[in-house]
MDTraj code that builds the backbone (N, CA, C; nanometers):
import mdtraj as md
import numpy as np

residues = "UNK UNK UNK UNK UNK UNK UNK UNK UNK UNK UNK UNK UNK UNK UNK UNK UNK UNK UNK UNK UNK UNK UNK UNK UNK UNK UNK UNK UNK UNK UNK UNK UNK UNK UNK UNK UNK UNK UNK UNK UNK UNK UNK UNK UNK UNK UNK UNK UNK UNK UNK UNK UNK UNK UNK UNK UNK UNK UNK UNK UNK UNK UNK UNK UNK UNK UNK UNK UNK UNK UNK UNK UNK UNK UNK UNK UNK UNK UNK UNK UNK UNK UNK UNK UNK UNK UNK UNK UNK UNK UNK UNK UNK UNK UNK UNK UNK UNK UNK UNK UNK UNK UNK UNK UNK UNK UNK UNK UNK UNK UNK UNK UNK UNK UNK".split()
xyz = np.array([
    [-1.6295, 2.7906, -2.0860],
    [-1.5673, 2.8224, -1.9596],
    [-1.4172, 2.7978, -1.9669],
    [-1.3410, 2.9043, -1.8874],
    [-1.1773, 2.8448, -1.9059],
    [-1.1477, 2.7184, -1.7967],
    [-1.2229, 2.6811, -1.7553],
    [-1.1836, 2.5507, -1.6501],
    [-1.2254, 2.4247, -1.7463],
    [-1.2893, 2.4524, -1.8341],
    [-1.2893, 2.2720, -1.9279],
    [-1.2103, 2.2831, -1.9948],
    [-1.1806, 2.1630, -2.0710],
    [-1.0949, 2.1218, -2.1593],
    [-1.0827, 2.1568, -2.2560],
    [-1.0220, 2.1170, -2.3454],
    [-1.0904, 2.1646, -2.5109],
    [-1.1088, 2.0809, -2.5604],
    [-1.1296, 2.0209, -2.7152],
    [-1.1704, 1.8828, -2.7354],
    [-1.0422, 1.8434, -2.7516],
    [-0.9577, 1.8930, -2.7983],
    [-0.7608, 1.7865, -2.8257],
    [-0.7505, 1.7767, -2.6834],
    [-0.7615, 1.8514, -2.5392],
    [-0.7934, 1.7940, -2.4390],
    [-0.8142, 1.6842, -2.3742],
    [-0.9548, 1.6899, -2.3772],
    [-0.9999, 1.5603, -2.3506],
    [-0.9848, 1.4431, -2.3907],
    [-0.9879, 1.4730, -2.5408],
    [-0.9001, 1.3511, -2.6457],
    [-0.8152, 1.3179, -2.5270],
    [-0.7070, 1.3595, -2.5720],
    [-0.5527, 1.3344, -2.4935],
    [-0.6183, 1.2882, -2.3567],
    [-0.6749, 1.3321, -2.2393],
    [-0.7106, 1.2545, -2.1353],
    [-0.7852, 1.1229, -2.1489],
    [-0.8907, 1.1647, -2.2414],
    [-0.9311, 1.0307, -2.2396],
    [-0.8499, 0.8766, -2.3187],
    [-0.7491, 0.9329, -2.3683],
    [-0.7022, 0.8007, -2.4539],
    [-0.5588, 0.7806, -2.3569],
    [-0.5371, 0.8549, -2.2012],
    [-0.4271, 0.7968, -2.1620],
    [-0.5304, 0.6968, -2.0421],
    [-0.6382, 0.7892, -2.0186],
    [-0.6851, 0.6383, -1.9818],
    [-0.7852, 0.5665, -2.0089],
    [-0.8005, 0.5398, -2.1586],
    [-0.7637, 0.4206, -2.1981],
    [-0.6599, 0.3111, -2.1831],
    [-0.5259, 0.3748, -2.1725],
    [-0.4391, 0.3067, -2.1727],
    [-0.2908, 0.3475, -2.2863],
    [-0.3300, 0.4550, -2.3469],
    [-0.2438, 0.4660, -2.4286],
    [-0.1301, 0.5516, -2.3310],
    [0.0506, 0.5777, -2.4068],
    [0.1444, 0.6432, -2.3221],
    [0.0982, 0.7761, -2.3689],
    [0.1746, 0.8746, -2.2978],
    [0.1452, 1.0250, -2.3511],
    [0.1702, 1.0918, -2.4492],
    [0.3321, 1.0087, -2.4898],
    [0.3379, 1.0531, -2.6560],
    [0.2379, 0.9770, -2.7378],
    [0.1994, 0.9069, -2.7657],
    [0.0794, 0.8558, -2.8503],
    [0.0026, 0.9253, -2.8168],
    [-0.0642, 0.9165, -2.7200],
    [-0.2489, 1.0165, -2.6865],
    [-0.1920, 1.1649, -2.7607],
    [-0.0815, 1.1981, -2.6995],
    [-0.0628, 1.3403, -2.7996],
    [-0.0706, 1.3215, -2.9641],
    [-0.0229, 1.1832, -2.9999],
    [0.0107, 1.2469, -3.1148],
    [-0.0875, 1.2348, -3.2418],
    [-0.2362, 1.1183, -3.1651],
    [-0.3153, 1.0654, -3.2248],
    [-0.4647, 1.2398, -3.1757],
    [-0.4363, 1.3027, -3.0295],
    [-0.5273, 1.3743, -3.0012],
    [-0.4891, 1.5679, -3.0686],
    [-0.3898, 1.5069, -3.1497],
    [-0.3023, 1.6602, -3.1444],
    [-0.2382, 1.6608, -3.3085],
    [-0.2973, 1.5409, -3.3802],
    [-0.2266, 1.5106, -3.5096],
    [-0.0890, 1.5373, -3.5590],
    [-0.0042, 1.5247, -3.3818],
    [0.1197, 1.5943, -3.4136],
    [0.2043, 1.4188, -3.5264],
    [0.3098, 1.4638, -3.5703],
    [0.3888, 1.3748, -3.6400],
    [0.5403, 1.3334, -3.5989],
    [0.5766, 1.4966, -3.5243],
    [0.6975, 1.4614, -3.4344],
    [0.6957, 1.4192, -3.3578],
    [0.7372, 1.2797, -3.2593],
    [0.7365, 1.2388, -3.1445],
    [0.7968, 1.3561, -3.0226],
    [0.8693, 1.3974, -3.0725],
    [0.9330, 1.5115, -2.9856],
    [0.8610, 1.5936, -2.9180],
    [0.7897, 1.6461, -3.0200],
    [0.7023, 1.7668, -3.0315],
    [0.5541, 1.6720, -2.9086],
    [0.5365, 1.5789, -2.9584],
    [0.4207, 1.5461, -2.8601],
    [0.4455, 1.4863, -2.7430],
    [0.5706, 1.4067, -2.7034],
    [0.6256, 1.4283, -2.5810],
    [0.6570, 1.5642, -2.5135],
    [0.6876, 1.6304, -2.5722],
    [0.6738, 1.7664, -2.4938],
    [0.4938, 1.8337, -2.4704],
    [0.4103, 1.8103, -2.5698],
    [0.2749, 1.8199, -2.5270],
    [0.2210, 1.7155, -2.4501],
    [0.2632, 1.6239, -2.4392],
    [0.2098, 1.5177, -2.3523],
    [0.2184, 1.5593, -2.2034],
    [0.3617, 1.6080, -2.1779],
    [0.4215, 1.6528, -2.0699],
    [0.3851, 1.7544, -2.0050],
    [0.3297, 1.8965, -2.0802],
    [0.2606, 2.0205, -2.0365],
    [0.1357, 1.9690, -2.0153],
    [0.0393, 1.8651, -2.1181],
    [-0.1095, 1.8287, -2.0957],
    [-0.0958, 1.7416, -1.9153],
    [-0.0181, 1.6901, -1.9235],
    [-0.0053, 1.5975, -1.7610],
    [-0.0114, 1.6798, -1.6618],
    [0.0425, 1.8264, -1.6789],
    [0.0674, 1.9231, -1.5546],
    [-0.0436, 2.0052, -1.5597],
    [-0.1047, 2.0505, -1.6391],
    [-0.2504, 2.1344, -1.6187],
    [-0.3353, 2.0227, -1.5324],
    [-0.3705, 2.1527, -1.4470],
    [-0.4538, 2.1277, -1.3405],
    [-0.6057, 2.1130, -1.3599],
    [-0.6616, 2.1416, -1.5018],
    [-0.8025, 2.1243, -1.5147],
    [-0.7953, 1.9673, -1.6210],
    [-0.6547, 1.9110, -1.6483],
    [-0.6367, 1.7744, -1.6508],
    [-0.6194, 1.6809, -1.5585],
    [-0.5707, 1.7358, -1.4942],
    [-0.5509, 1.6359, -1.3496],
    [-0.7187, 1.6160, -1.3237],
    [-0.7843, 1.7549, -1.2749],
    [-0.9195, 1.7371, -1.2420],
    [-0.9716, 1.6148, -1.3051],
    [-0.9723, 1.6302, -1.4265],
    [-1.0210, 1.5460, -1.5412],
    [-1.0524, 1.3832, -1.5036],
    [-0.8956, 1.3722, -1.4765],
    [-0.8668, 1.2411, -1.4176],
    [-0.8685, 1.1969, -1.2550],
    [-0.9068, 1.3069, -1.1956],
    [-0.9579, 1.2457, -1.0724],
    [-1.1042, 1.2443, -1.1390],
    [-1.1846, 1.3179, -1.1316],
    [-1.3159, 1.2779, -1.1481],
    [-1.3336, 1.1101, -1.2547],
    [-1.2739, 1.1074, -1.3641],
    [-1.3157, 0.9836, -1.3930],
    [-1.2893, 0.8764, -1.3254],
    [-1.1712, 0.9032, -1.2092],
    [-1.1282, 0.7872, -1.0988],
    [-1.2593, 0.7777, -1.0229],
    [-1.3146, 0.8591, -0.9659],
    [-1.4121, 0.8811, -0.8733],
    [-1.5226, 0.7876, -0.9437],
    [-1.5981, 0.8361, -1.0553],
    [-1.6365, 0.7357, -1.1149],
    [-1.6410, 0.5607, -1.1438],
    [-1.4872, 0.5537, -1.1322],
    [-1.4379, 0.4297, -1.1572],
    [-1.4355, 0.3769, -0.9901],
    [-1.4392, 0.4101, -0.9167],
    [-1.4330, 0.3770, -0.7553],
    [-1.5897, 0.3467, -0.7936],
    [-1.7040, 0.4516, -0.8052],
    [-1.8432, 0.4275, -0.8040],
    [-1.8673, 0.3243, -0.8643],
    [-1.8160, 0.2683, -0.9908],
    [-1.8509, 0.1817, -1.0385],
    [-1.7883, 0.0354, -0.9957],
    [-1.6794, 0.0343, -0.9484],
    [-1.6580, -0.0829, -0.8442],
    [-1.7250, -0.1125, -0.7447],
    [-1.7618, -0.0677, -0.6572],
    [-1.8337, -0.0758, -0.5761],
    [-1.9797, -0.1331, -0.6190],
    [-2.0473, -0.0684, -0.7568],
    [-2.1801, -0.1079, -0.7816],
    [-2.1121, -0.2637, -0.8317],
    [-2.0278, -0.2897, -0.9163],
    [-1.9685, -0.3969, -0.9907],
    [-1.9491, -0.5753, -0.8612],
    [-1.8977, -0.4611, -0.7734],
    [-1.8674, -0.5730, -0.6522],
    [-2.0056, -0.6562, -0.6061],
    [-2.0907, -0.5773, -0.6458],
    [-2.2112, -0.6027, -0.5704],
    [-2.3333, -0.6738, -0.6726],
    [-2.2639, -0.6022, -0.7910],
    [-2.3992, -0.6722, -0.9039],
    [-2.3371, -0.7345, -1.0299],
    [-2.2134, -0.7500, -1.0557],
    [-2.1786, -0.7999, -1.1724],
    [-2.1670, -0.9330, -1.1647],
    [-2.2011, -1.0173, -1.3153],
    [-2.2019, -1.1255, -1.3506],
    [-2.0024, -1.1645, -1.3711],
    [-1.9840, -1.0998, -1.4700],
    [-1.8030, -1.1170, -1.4907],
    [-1.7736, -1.0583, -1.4421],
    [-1.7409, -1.0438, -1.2933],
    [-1.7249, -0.9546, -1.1384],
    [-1.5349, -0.9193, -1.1680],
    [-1.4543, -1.0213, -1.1948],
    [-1.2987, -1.0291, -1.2233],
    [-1.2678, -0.9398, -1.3195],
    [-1.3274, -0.9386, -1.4503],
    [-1.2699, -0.8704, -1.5529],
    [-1.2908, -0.7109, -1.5870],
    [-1.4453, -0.6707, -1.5477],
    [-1.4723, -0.5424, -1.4897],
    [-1.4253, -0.4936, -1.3821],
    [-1.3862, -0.5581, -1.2691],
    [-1.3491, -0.5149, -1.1600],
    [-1.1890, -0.4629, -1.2062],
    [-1.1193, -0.5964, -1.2966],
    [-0.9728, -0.4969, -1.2771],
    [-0.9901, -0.4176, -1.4145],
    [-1.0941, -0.3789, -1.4816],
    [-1.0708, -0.2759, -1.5962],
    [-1.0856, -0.1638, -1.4886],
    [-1.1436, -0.1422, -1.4276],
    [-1.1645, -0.0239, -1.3168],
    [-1.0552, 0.0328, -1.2180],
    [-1.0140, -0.0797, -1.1861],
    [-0.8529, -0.0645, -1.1000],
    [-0.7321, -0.0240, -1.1931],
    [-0.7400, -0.1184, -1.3180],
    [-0.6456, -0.0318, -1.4105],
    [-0.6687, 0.1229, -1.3897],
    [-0.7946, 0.1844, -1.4696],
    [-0.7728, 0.3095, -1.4489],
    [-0.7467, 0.4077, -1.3230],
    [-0.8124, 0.3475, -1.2263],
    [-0.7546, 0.4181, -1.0927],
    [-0.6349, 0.4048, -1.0601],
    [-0.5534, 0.3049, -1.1383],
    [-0.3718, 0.3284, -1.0892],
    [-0.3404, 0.3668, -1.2072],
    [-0.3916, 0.3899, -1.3353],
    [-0.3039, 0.5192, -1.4277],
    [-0.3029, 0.6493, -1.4280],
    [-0.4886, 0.6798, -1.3343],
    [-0.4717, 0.8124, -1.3062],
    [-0.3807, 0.9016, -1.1341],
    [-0.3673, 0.7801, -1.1051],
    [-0.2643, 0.7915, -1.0000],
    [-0.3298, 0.7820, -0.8287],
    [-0.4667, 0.7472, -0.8526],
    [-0.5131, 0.7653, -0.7288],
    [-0.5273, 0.6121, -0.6962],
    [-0.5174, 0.4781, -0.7793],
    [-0.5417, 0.2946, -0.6773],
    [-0.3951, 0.3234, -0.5712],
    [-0.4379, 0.2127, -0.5239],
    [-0.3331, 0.1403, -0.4446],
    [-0.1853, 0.1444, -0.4978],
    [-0.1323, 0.2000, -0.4069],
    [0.0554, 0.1617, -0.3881],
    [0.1025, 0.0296, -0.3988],
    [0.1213, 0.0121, -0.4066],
    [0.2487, -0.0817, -0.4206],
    [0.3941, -0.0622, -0.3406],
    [0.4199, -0.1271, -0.2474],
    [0.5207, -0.0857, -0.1425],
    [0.6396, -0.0629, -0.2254],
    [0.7205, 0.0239, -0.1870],
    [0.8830, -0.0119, -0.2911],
    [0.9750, -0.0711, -0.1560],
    [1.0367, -0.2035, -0.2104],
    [1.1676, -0.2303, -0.1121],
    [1.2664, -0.1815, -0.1695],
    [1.3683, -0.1319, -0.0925],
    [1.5077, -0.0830, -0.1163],
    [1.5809, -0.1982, -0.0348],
    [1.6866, -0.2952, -0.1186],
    [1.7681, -0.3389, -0.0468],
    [1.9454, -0.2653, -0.1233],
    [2.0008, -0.2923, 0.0584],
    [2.1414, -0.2355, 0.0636],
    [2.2228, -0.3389, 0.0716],
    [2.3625, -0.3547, -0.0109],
    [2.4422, -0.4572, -0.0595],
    [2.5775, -0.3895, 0.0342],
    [2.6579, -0.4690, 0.0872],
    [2.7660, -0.4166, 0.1401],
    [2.8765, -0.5107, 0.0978],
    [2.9817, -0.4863, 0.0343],
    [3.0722, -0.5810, 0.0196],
    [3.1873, -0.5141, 0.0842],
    [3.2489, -0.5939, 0.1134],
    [3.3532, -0.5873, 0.2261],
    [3.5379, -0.6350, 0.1866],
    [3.5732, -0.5946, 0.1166],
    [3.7443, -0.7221, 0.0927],
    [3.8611, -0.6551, 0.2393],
    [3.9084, -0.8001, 0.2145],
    [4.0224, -0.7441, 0.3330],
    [4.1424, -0.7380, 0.2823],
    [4.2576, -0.6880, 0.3529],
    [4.3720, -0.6825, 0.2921],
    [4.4476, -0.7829, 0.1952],
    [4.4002, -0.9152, 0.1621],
    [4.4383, -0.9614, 0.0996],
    [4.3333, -0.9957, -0.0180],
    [4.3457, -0.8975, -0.1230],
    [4.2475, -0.8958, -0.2498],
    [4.2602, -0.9723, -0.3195],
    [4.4004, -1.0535, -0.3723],
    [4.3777, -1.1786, -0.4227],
    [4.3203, -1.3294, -0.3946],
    [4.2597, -1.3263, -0.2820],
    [4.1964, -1.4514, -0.2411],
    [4.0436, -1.4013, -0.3412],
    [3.9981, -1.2992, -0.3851],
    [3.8619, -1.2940, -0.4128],
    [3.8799, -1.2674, -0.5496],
    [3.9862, -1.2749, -0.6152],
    [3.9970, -1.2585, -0.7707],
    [3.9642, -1.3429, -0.8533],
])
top = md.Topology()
chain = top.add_chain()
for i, resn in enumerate(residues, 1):
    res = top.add_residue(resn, chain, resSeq=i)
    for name in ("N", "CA", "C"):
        top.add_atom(name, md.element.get_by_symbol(name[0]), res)
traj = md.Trajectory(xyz[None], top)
């Protein structure tokens, strides 16, 4: 079907979440040797849309399996955040707020008092 992957595909999805960056998963799923060359495949593999799919569905998964984990696991901590890892690499856990702070400095006409 043209909506699955191919296997250098999935490779590449599955080893970014694992945890690997995108030039690596490219260059280990794509036997490329130029970093260049697989940062730029890393970069086109991130924007196809039957990759994205990819990685929501294994999020979805990883939500299912928290939930069973919350409820029946013995090492409840260490499974629980292997699961949250992947739901915030594939982009769908929890935010994280961003603060922006604004700095104003001010001198007055006499600039040598602050030198």
């Amino acid at each position: 079907m043209k909506d699955e992957l191919t296997p250098k595909q999935k490779k590449f999805a599955d080893l970014i979440i694992e945890g690997r960056n995108g030039t690596d998963a490219a260059v280990e799923a794509y036997g490329l040797t130029n970093r260049n060359s697989a940062a730029v495949t890393a970069s086109r593999n991130m924007r196809l849309g039957k990759v994205r799919e990819y990685f929501t569905d294994q999020g979805y998964g990883a939500a299912t399996r928290i939930v069973k984990l919350s409820k029946e696991a013995k090492s409840e901590a260490v499974r629980l955040r292997a699961n949250i890892d992947i739901l915030d690499r594939i982009g769908i856990g929890v935010k994280k707020p961003e603060v922006a702070l604004g700095v104003q400095i001010n001198f007055g006409e006499d600039r040598d008092e602050y030198a």
